[in-house]
C-alpha positions as CSV (number, residue, x, y, z in Angstrom):
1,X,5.6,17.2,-8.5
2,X,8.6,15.5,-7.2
3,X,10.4,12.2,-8.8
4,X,13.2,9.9,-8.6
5,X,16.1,10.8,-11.2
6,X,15.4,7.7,-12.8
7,X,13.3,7.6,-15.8
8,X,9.7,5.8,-15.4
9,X,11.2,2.0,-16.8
10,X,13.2,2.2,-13.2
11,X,12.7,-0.1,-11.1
12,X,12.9,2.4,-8.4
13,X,11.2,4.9,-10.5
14,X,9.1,7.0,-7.8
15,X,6.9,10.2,-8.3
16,X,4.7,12.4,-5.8
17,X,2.4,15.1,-6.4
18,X,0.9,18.0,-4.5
19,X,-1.6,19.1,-7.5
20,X,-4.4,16.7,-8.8
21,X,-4.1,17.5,-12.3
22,X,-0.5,16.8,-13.2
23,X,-1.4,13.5,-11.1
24,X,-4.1,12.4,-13.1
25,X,-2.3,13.2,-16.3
26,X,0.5,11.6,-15.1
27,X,-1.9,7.9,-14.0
28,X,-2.9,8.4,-18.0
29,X,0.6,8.8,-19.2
30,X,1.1,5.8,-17.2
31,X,-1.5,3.6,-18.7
32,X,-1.4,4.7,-22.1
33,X,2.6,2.8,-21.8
34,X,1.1,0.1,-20.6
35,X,-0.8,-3.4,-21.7
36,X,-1.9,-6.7,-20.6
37,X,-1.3,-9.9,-22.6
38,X,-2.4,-13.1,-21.6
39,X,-0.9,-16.4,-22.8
40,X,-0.5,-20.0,-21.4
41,X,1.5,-19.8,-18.6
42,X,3.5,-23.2,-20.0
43,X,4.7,-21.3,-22.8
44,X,6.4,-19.0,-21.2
45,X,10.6,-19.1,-20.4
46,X,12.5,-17.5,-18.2
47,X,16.1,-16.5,-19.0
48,X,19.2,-15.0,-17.1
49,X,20.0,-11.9,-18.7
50,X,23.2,-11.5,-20.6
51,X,25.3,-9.3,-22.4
52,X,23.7,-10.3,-25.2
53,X,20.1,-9.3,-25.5
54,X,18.7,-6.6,-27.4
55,X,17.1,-4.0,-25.7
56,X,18.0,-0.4,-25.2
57,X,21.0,0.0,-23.2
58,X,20.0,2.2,-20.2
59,X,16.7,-0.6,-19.6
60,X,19.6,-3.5,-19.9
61,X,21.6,-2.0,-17.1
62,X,18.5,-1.0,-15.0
63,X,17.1,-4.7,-15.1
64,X,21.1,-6.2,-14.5
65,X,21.1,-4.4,-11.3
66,X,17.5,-5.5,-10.4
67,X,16.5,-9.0,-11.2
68,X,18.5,-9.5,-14.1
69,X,16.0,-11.7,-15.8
70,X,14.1,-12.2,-19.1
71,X,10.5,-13.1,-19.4
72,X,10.2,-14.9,-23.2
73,X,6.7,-15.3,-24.8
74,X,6.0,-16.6,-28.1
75,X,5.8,-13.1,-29.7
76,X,8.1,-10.2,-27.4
77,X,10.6,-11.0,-25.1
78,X,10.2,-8.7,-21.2
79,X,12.9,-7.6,-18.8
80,X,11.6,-8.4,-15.4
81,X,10.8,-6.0,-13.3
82,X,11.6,-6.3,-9.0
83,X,7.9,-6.0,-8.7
84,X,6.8,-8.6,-10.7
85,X,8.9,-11.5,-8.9
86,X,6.6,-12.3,-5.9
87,X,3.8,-12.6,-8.6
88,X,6.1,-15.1,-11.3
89,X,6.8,-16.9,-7.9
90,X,3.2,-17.5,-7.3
91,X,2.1,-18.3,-11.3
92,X,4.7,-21.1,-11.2
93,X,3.9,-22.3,-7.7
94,X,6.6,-22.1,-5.6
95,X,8.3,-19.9,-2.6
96,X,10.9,-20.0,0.0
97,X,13.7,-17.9,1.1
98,X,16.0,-20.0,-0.4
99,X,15.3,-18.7,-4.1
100,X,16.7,-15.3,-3.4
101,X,19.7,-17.2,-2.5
102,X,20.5,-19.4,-5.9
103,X,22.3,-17.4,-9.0
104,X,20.1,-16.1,-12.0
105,X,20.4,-18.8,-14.5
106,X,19.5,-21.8,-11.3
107,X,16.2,-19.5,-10.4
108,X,15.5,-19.3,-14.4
109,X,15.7,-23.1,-14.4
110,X,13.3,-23.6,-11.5
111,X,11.2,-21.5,-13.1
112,X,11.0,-22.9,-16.5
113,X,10.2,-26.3,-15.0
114,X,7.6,-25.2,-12.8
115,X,6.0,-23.1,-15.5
116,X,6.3,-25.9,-18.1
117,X,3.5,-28.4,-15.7
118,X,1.3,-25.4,-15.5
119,X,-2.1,-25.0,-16.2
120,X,-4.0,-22.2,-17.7
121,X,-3.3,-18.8,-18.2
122,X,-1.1,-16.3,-17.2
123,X,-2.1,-12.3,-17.8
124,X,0.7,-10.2,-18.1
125,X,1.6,-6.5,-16.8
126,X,3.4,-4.5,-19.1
127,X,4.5,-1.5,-18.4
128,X,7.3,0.9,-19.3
129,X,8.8,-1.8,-21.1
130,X,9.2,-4.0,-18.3
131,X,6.6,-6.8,-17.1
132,X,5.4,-5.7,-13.8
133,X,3.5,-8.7,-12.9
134,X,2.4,-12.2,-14.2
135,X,-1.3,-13.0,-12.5
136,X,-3.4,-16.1,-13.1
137,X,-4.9,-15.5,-16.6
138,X,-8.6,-16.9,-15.2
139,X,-11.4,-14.3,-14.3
140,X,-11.8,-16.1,-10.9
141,X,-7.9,-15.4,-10.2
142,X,-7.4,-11.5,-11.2
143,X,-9.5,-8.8,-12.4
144,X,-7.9,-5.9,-13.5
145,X,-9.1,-2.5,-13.0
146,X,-7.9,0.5,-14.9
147,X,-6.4,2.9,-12.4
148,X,-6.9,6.2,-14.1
149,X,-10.3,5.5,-14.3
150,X,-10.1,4.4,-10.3
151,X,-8.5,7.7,-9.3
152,X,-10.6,10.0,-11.7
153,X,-14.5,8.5,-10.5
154,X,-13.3,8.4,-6.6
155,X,-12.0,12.5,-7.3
156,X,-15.5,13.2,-8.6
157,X,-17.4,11.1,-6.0
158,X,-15.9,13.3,-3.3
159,X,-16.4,16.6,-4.8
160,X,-19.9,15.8,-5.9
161,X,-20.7,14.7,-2.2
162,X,-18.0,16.6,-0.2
163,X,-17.9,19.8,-2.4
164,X,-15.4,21.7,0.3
165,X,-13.1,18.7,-0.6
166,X,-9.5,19.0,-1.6
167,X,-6.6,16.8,-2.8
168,X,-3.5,16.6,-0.7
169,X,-1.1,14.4,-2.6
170,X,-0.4,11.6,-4.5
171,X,2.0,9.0,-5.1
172,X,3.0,6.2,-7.8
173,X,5.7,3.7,-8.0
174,X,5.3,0.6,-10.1
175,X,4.1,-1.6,-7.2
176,X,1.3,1.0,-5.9
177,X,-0.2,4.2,-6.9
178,X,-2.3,6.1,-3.9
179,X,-3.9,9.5,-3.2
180,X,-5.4,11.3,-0.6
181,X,-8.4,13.9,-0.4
182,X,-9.1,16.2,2.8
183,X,-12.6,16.3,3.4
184,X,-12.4,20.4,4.6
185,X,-15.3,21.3,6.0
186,X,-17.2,18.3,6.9
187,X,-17.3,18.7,10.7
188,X,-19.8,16.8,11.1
189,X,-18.1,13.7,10.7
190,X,-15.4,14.4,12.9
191,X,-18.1,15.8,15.9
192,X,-18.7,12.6,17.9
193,X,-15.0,12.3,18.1
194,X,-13.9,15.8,18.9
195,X,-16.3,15.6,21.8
196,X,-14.9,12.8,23.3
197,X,-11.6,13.7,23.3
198,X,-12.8,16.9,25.3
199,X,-14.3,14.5,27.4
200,X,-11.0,13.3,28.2
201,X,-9.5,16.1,28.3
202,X,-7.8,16.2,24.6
203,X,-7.7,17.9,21.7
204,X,-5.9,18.8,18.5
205,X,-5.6,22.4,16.7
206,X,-7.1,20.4,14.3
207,X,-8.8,17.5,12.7
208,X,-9.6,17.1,9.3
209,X,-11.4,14.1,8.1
210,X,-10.0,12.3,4.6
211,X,-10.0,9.3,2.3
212,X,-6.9,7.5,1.1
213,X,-7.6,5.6,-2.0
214,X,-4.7,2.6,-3.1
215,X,-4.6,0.4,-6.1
216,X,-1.4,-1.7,-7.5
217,X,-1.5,-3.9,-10.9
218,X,0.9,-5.9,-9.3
219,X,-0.9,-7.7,-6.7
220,X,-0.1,-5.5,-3.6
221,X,-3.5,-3.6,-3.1
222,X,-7.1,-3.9,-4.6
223,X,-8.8,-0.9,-5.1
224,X,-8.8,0.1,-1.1
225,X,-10.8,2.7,0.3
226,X,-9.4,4.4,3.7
227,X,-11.1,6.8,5.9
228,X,-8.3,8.4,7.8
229,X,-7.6,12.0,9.8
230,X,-5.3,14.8,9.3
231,X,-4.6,15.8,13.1
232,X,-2.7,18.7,14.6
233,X,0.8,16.1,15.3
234,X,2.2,17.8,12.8
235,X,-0.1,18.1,10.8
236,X,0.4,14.3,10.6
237,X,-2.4,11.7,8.8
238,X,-3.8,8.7,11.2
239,X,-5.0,5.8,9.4
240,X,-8.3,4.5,10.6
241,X,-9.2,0.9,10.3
242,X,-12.7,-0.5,8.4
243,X,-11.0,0.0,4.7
244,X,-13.5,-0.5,2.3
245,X,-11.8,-3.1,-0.3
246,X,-12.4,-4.0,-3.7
247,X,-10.3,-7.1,-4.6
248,X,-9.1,-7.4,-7.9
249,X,-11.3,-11.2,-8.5
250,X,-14.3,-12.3,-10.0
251,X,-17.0,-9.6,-9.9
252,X,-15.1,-6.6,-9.6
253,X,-15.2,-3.8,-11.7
254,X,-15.7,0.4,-11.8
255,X,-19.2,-0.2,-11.2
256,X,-18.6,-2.3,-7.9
257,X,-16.0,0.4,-6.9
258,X,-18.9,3.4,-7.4
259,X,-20.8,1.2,-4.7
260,X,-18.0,1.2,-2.4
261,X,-17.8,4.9,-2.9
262,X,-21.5,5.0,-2.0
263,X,-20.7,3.3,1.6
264,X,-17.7,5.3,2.7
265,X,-19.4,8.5,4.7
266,X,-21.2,4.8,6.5
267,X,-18.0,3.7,6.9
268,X,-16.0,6.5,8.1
269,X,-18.7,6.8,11.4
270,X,-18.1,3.2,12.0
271,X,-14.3,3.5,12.1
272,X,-13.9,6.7,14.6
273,X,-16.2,4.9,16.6
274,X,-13.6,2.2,17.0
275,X,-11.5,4.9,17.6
276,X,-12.8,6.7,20.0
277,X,-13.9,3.4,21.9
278,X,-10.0,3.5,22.4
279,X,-10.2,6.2,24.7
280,X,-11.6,3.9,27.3
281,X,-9.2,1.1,27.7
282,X,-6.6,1.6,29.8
283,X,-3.0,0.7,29.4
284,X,-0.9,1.0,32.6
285,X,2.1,-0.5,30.9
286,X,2.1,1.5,27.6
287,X,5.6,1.0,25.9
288,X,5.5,-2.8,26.3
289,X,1.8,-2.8,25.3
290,X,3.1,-0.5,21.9
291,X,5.8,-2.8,21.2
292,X,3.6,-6.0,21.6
293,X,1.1,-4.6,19.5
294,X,3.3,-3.8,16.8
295,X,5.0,-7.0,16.8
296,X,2.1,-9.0,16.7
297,X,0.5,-7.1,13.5
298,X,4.0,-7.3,12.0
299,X,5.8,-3.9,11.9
300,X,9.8,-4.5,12.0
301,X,11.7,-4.4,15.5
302,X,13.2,-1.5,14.2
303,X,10.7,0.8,13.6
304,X,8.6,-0.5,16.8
305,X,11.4,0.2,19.1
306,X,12.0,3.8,17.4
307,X,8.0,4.2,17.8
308,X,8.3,3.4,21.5
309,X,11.4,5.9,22.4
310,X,9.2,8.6,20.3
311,X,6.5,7.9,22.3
312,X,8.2,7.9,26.1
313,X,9.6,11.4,24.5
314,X,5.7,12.7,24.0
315,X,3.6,10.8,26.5
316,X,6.0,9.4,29.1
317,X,6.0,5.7,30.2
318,X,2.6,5.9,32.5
319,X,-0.4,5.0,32.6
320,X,-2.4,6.0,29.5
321,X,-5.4,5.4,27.1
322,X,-5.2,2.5,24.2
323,X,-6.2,5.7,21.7
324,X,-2.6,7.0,22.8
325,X,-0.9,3.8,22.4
326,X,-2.3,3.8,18.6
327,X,-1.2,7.2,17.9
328,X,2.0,6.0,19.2
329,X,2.3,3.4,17.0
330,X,1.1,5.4,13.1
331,X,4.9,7.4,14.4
332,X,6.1,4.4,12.3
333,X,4.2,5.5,9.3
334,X,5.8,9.3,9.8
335,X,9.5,7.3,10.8
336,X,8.8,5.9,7.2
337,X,8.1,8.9,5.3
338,X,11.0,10.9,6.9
339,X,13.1,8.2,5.9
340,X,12.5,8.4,2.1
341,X,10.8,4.9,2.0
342,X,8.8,4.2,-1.4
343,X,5.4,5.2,-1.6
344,X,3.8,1.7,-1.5
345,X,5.7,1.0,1.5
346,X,5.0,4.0,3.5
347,X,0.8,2.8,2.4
348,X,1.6,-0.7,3.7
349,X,2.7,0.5,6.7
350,X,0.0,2.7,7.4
351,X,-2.7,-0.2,6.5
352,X,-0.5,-2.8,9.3
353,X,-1.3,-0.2,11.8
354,X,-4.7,-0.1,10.6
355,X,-4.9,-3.7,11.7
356,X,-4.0,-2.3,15.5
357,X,-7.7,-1.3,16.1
358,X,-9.0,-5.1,16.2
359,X,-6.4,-6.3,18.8
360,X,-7.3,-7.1,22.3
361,X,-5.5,-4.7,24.0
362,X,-5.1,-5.9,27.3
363,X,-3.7,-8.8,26.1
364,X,-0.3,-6.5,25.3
365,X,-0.9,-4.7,28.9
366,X,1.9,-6.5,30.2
367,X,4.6,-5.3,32.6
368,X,8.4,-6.2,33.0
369,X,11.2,-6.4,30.6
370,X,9.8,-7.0,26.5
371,X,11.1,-9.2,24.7
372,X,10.7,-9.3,21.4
C-alpha cells in the first residue's frame, strides 16, 4: 500500500494498493468515518473561513489552502472539501468560470442567496470531517450506494464465476475509489481477438482479460463496470468501451449492481468485438486522425500531442489500422499515471478514451497540417 503524506481529511489525500485485503479494510475504514445528512437545502450557509473557527488546527490549514470555506447547517458546521464544490455549485444552481475568479466571502454570498430560493433537499457527504459533496436530497436526484459493499459483492462475483481471478490494484481519493481484477486464465474470452490480430499479423506476449470497477460519492462516477485488457505494452491496461453503468438515481441499489455483474462476461464479447472491428479501418493519415480523435472526445492538447509523438516513435507516421490509432491514444492514460496524476483522474481519462471506439473514424482521416 502506498499513500500521500497527508492524512485521509486531505484534500489531496491519495492511497493505492497492490493487496485486496488491506483495500477492502481500508474502503470500511473509510465508511465507517463517514455519514450522510440530509436537510433543506435553504437552510444551509456558506461562510468564508477565518481565523476564527473552531476546528482542529491541521483540518483549518488544509481547508485554507483548498477552498477555504464553511458549510453551516442547523446542527454541525463542515469545512468544504475541493471535491464537493462542483456539487454545491449544482445544489444552488449556478456555474460559470467566473466564480473561481471572485474572493471567498463574494462566492459565500452568491451562494447563500441562491441556496436561500431553493427547494427541497440537500443530502450531505461527510467524510473525514470534511463534506465531500452536497447532492439533491430527492430519491429521483441521487441514490447512494455504499462502496465497501460495491467493492466486496463485485470481488466475490468474479471469483465465484472467474475462479483463476486475481486483484491487481486499487485506488481511493475522495472524488473516486476504483479497482481492478485480472481475469487469469479465461482465454476464452480473449480467443476471437487473439485470432484476428494473427490475422493481421499482430500479437502481444500477452493478453489478459480484466474488469475495472469505479464508484465516487461525490458525483464523478456511478457504480461503473469496465471490461478492459492487460496487454504485453508494458504490461499496460487498455480500456475497452460498452461500460456497464449503474447511475446513482432512482432504482439503483446493490441488488441492480448484482445484475450488472450478471451481464458483464455478455458484455466483455460485445466490446472486443468493437475492438477488433478496428483492425479493418484503415487510417492513411494516422497522427492527424489520433489528434482529431482525441480532441473531439476531449483529452487536453497536451496530452494528445505527447500521445501523437509517442506513437510516430512506436508505429511511424504511415498508413495504419484504427485498432493502432486507439492504442495510440490509451498512451495518454499511461502519460497520466507516469505523471503522478490522482487516481480519479488517471480513471477519467481512461473512460474519455473509452468514448474513441464509437467515433467515425474516417471522419478524423484527414491529411495536411492539424490544427487544433
Amino acid at each position: 500500500m502506498t499513500m500521500a503524506t497527508q492524512r485521509p481529511y486531505a484534500d489531496s489525500f491519495a492511497a493505492t494498493f497492490m493487496r485486496e485485503a488491506p483495500f477492502m479494510d481500508f474502503l470500511r475504514e473509510r465508511e465507517a468515518n463517514a455519514a450522510w445528512k440530509t436537510g433543506k437545502a435553504s437552510s444551509l450557509q456558506i461562510a468564508a473561513l477565518t481565523e476564527d473557527e473552531y476546528m482542529p488546527p491541521d483540518i483549518w490549514e488544509d481547508t485554507m489552502q483548498g477552498t477555504g470555506l464553511l458549510l453551516m447547517t442547523a446542527s454541525q458546521d463542515f469545512p468544504v472539501r475541493g471535491c464537493a464544490v462542483k456539487t454545491l455549485l449544482d445544489r444552488a444552481g449556478i456555474s460559470g468560470s467566473a466564480l473561481r475568479k471572485v474572493t471567498k466571502p463574494v462566492l459565500a454570498g452568491i451562494l447563500n442567496q441562491c441556496l436561500e430560493v431553493s427547494r427541497g433537499d440537500a443530502l450531505l457527504r461527510i467524510a473525514d470531517y470534511k463534506v465531500s459533496a452536497v447532492h439533491a436530497g430527492d430519491v429521483n436526484d441521487y441514490v447512494p450506494l455504499e462502496i465497501p459493499a460495491l467493492f466486496r459483492l463485485a470481488a466475490d462475483y468474479l471469483r465465484a464465476n472467474f475462479p483463476a481471478c486475481t486483484f491487481a490494484g486499487g485506488a481511493f481519493d475522495h472524488s473516486l475509489t476504483t479497482a481492478v481484477w485480472e481475469l487469469t486464465g479465461e482465454t476464452g474470452l480473449v480467443k476471437a481477438y487473439r485470432d484476428a490480430l494473427a490475422l493481421h499479423g499482430l500479437g502481444f506476449t500477452e493478453i489478459t482479460p480484466a474488469v475495472r470497477l469505479s464508484s465516487s460519492d461525490v458525483g464523478v462516477s456511478g457504480a461503473n463496470l469496465y471490461p478492459a485488457l492487460i496487454t504485453g505494452v508494458r504490461g499496460s491496461g487498455v480500456t475497452l468501451g460498452h461500460p456497464l453503468k449503474l447511475e446513482h438515481r432512482a432504482g439503483a441499489s446493490l441488488a441492480r449492481f448484482e445484475e450488472q455483474l450478471s451481464l458483464l462476461y455478455a458484455q466483455y464479447t460485445l466490446a472486443l468485438k468493437s475492438l477488433t472491428g478496428l483492425l479493418e479501418i484503415e487510417i492513411r493519415n494516422p497522427v492527424n486522425c489520433l489528434l482529431g480523435v482525441c480532441k473531439r472526445v476531449g483529452v487536453t492538447k497536451k496530452l494528445a500531442f505527447e500521445a501523437a509523438q509517442a506513437f510516430v516513435d512506436h508505429y511511424g507516421d504511415g498508413p495504419c489500422t484504427a485498432h493502432d490509432v486507439y492504442y495510440g491514444i490509451n498512451e495518454t492514460v499511461f502519460l497520466l499515471q507516469c505523471g503522478g496524476a490522482a487516481g480519479s483522474r488517471v480513471v477519467q481519462a481512461e473512460e474519455t478514451v473509452a468514448r474513441t471506439l464509437s467515433v467515425r473514424w474516417g471522419e478524423y482521416d484527414i491529411p495536411g497540417e492539424f490544427k487544433w
